[in-house]
N, C-alpha and C positions, 0 to 999 in steps of 0.2 A: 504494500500500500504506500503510493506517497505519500511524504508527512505534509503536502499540503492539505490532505484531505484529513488531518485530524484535526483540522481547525472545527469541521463537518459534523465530529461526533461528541460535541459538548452537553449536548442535550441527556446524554445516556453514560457519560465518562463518571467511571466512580476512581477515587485515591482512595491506596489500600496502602496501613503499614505493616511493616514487616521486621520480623525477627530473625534472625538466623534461618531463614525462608520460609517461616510462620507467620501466616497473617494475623496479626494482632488488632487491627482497626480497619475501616471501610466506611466512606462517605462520597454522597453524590458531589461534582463538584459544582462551582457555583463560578460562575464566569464572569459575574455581573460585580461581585465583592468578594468579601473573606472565605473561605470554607476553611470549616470548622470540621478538625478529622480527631477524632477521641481513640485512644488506643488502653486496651486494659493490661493491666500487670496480672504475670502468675501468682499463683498462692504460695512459691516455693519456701517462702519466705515460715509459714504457719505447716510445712512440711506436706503438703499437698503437689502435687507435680500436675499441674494445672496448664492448660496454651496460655499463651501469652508473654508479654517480654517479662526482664528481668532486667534489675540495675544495674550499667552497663554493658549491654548491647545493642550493638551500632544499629540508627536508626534508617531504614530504607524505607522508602513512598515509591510508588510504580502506579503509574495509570493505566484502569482496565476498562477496555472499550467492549460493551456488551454486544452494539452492534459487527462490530470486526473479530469478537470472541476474543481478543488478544492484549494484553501488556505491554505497554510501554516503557524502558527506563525515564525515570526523571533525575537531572541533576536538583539537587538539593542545598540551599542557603540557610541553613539556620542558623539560631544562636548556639545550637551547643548539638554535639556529634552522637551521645548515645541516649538511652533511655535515664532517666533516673537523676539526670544533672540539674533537672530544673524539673518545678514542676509544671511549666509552661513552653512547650516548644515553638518559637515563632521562626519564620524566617519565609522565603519564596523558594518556588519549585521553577523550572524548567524543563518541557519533556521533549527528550529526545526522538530522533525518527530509527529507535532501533528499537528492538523485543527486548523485551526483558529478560525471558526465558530462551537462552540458546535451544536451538531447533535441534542441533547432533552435537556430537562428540567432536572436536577438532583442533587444528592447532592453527592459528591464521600466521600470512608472513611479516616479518618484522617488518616495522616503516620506522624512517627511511632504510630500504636495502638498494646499493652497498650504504653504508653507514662509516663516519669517519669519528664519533663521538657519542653520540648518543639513538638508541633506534628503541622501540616497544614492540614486543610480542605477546596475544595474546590465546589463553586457549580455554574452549570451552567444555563442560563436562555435564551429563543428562544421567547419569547417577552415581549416587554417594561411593566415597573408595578412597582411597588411597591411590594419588598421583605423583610423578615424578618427571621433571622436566631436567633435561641435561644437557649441556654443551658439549659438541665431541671436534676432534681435528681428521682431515683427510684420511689419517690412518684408525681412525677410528678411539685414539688415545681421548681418554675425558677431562676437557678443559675445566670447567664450572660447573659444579649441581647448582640450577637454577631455583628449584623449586622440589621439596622431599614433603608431603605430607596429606592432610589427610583433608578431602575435600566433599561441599555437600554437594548432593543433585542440583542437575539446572543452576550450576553456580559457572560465574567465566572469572579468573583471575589475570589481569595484566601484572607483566616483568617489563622492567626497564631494564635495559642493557647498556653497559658503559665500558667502553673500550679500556680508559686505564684502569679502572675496579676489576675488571676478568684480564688487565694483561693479556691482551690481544694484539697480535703482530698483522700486518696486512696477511689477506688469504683468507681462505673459505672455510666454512665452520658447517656444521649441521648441529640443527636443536631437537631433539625427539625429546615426544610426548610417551609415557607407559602410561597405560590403568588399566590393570588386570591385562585382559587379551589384546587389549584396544593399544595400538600405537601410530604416532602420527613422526613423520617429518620433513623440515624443514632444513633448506640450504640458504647459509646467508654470507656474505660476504667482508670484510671489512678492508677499510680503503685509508690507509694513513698517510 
């Protein structure tokens, strides 16, 4: 869908918060002024393992379009970054024209490639596990572990790559993705 067409679905867009990919709140939005999005707290607190967020973790808003059945990211401005800091969260949203929810499993190419300083790679995953991203050299030696741990469903993690932090000489690298059976990769370059 182009995102000029989500100007389109305002009438039917609800903001939904979220928890570690737990929806914790949901409200229509309102276009015209404020919208007012209430999100509740677990009971973990009284020993109860209850949905809902918990003090601190990071706050995420994503717009769900009922007509287009789908999610949007939104970039997020507020005054404070996880649950529990305030008891008031203000701040504005902006939404982007991408999914919220990665579609597959993958690993996208780093931009800029060649790269002489600075490049980002991003890679997406559509269920929970344990992933491992790595840098390798021509002969296959391992330059940099990227990324060793354990990740949720339908989560995408960006890495920044920096030429003097991994000690990289000009020449060609490959980045592979593992999760379980699943591997992805990636040929990238670098240009000093």
């Amino acid at each position: 869908m182009p995102f000029d067409q989500l100007s389109g679905m305002s009438n039917d867009a609800l903001l939904v918060a979220y928890a570690n990919g737990i929806p914790v709140g949901v409200a229509p939005v309102n276009v015209e002024g404020t919208t007012l999005l209430v999100s509740w707290k677990s009971l973990y607190e009284y020993g109860l393992d209850t949905d809902g967020y918990r003090d601190g973790d990071e706050i995420e808003i994503r717009l769900f379009s009922q007509e287009y059945g789908q999610e949007f990211r939104v970039m997020a401005d507020f005054n404070v970054d996880t649950y529990g800091e305030s008891p008031i969260t203000i701040g504005s949203i902006h939404v982007l024209d991408e999914l919220a929810v990665p579609a597959e499993f993958g690993l996208s190419q780093n931009y800029p490639n060649p790269f002489d300083v600075n490049s980002t790679i991003t890679f997406n995953t559509v269920v929970s596990g344990n992933a491992s991203l790595v840098m390798t050299d021509m002969l296959g030696n391992t330059v940099a572990p990227l990324f060793n741990g354990f990740v949720n469903k339908n989560n995408e993690q960006t890495i920044q790559l920096n030429v003097n932090e991994l000690n990289l000489n000009t020449g060609t690298y490959f980045i592979t993705l593992r999760m379980g059976e699943r591997v992805e990769t990636r040929q990238i370059s670098v240009v000093r």
